[in-house]
C-alpha positions in Angstrom: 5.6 19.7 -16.5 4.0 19.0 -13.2 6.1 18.1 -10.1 4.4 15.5 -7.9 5.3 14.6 -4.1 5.1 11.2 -3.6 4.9 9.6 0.2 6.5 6.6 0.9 5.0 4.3 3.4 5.3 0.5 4.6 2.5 -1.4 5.1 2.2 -3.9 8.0 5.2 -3.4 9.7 6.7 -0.5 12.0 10.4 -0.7 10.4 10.7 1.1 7.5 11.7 -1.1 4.4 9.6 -4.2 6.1 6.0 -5.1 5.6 5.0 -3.4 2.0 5.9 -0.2 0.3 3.0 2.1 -0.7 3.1 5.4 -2.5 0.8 8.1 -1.6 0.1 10.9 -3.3 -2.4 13.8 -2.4 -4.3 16.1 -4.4 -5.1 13.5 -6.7 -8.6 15.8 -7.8 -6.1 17.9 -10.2 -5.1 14.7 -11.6 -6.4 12.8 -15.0 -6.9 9.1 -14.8 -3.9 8.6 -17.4 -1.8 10.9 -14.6 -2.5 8.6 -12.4 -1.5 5.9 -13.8 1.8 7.4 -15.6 2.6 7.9 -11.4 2.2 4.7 -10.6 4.0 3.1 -13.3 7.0 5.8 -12.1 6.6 5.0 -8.4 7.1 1.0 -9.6 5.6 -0.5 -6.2 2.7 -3.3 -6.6 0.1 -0.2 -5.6 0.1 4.0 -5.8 -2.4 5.5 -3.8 -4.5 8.7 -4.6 -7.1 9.7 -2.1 -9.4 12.3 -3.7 -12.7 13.8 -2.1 -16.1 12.3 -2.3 -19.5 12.6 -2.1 -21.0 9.7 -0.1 -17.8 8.9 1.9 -15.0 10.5 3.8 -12.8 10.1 1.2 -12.6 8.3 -1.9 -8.6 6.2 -2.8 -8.2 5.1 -6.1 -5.1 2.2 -6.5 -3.1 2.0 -9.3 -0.3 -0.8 -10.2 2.1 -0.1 -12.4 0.1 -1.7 -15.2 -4.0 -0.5 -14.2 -5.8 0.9 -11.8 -7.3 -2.0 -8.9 -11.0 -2.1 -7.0 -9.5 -2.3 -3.9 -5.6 -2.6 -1.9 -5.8 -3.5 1.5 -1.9 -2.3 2.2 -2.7 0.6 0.3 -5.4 1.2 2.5 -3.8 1.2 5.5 -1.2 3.8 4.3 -3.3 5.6 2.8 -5.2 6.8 6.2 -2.0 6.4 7.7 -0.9 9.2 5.8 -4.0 11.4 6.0 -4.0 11.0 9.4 -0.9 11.7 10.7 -0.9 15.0 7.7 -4.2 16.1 9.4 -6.6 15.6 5.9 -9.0 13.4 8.5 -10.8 14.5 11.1 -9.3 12.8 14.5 -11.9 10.1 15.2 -12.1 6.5 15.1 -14.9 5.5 12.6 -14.6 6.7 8.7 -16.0 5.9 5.5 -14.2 4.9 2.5 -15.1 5.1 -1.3 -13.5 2.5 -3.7 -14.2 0.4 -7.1 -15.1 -2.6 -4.4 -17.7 -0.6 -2.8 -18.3 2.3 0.4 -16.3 0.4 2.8 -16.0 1.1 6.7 -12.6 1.7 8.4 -11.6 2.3 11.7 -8.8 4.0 13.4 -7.3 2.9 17.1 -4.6 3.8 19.1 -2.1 1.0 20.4 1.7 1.9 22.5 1.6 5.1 19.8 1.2 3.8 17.3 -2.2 4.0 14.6 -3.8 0.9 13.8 -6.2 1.0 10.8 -8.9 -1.6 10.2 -10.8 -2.5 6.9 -14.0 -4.0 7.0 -13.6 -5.8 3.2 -16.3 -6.4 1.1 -18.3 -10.1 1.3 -15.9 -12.6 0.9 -16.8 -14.8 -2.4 -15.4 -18.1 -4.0 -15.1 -19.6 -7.2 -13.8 -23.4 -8.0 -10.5 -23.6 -9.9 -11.4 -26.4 -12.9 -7.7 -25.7 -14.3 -4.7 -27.6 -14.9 -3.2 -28.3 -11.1 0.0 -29.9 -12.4 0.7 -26.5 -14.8 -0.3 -24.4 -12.2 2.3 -25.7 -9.8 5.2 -25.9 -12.3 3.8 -21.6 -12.7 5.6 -21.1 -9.3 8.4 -23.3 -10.0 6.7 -26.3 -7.7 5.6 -29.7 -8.9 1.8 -31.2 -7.9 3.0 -33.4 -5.3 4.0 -30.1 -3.5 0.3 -28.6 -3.7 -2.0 -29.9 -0.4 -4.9 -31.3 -2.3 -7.1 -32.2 1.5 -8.0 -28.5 0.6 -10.0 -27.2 -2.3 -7.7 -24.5 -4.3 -10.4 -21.5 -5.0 -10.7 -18.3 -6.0 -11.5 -15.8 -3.7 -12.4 -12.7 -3.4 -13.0 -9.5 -0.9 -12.7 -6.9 -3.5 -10.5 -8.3 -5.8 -9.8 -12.1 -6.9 -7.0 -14.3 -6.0 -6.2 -18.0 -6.5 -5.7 -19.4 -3.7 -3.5 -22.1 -3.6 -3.0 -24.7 0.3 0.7 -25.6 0.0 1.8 -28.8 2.3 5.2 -27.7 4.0 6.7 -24.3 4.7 10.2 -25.7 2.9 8.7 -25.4 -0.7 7.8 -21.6 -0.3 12.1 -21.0 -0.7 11.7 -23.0 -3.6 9.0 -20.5 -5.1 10.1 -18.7 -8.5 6.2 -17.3 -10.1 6.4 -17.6 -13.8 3.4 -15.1 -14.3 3.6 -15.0 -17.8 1.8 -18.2 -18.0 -1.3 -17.5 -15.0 -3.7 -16.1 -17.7 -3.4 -19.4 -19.8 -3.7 -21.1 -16.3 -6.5 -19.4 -14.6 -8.8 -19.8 -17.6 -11.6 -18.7 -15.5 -10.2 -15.2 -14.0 -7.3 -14.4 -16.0 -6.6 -11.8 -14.8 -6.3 -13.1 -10.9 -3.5 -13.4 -9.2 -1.4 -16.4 -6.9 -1.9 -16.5 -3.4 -0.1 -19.9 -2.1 -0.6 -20.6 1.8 0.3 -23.2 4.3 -0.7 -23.7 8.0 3.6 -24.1 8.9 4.5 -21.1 9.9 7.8 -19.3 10.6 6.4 -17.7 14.2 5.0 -19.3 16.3 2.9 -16.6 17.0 1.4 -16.5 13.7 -1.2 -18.8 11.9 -0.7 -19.1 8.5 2.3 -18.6 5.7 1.5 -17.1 2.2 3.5 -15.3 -0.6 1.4 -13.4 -3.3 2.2 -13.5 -6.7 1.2 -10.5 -9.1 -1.3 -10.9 -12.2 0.8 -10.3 -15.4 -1.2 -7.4 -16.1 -0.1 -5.4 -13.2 3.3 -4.8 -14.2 5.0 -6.4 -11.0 5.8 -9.6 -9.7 5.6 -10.1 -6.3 3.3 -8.3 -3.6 5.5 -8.6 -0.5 2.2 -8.3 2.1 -1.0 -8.5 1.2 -4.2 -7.3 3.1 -7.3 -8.5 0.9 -5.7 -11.7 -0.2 -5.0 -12.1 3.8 -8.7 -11.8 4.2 -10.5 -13.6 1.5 -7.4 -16.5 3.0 -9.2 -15.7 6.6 -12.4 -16.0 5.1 -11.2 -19.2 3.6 -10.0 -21.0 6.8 -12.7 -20.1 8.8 -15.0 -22.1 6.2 -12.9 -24.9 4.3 -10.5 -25.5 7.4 -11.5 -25.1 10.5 -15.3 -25.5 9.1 -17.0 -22.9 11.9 -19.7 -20.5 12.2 -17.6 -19.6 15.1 -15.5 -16.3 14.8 -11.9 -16.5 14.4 -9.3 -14.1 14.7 -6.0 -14.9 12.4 -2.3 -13.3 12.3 -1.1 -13.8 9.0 3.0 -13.9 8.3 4.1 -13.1 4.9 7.2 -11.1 3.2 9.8 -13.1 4.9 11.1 -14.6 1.4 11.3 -10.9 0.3 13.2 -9.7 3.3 10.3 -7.5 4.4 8.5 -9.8 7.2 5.1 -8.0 7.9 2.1 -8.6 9.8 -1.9 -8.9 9.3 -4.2 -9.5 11.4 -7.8 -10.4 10.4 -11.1 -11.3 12.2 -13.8 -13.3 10.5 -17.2 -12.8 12.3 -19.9 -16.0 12.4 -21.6 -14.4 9.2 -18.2 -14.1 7.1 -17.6 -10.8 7.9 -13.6 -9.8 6.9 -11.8 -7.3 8.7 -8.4 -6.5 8.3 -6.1 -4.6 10.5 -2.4 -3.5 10.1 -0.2 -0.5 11.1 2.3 1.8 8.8 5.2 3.9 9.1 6.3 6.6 6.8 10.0 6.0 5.2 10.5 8.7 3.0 8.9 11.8 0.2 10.5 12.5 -3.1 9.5 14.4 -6.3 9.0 12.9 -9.8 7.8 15.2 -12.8 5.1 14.1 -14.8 
């Protein structure tokens, strides 16, 4: 019997129980794959972090779900050096290396008011046409076609892992939002294994640019992803070329989680050659033990 520390973190948000919940474990080297994943499915938060050492990077994170393990978590990112960090596992510095499924990506580390901001640099954003059913894949979160904003294209995208992503016309139907994920893999014949990433340009701040909920691939075990950092920048990479239609740069807040009672923040920066970087802070909630 093995007794595992696991550290709670939210994602996007300085208020613990906002933004997203990540779990972070270290010393995930002593750990088996099936370990792993017998943590996450334990923890029960959309992703379980285990940050191991590598050889070509500063550190390698592997993300599990509850239901498999994932290329790349942009939430679980950001906690993930959020925790190594503030533990002392990284060397204090601003630039670092990170080895994942998606690739070695860069990160970077800056200091704002006290607090630790951590930026991803995501891999190249790509897109894929949806050729499904649009009327089925409405009435899959509990919408009807009439509520989908068909000036757009709905795509899927991708910045390390894929998403459907889906323009919505009015802020008011995102309340009205139940996923039924059981039926996405029949839906997104393509990529069945994507998941729902519905947006609108009404947002709830001001402040903010864009609206989104992210709904969880069946195979994942969970339903809902409260915040989401690569589906916020594969969106960003979206806008920049299918909205405002730029080789400009444009910088993006994204507000999501307020349907969820956990209102979080990401900000992402597109450069003129589709460059994605994501950027969000964290803030440690709480540890506790399970026994594997």
């Amino acid at each position: 019997m093995k007794e595992i520390t696991v550290y709670h973190y939210e994602a996007f948000s300085d208020v613990p129980h906002k933004g997203n919940p990540a779990g972070v474990v270290f010393g995930g080297e002593s750990l088996t794959d099936e370990d792993m994943q017998r943590i996450a499915r334990q923890v029960g938060f959309n992703e379980t972090s285990f940050p191991v050492p590598s050889l070509v990077a500063d550190v390698r994170i592997r993300y599990f779900t509850p239901g498999h393990e994932m290329d790349l978590c942009g939430h679980a990112t950001v906690a993930t050096i959020f925790a190594l960090r503030t533990h002392g596992l990284l060397p204090v510095k601003e630039a670092y290396t990170i080895e994942t499924k998606a690739g070695i990506l860069p990160v970077r580390v800056t200091e704002v008011d006290n607090q630790l901001y951590i930026t991803l640099q995501q891999a190249t954003p790509q897109f894929r046409h949806f050729h499904g059913d649009r009327g089925a894949l409405a009435l899959a979160m509990n919408l009807t076609e009439d509520d989908l904003d068909l000036t757009l294209p709905i795509m899927y995208g991708s910045t390390g892992i894929w998403t459907l992503l889906v323009p919505i016309k009015t802020l008011a139907s995102f309340s009205q939002m139940k996923p039924y994920n059981d039926l996405f893999p029949s839906i997104l014949k393509d990529m069945p294994n994507a998941s729902l990433h519905p947006f609108c340009l009404e947002t709830v701040d001001p402040h903010t640019h864009m609206h989104a909920r992210h709904f969880s691939s069946p195979f994942s075990g969970t339903t809902e992803d409260p915040v989401t950092g690569t589906a916020s920048g594969v969106m960003g990479a979206y806008y920049q070329r299918y909205i405002q239609r730029t080789e400009d740069a444009v910088q993006l807040v994204i507000e999501q989680g307020s349907e969820m009672n956990r209102d979080g923040r990401v900000h992402i920066s597109i450069s003129p050659h589709q460059e994605v970087k994501m950027s969000g802070n964290a803030v440690f909630v709480k540890k506790w033990t399970i026994s594997l």
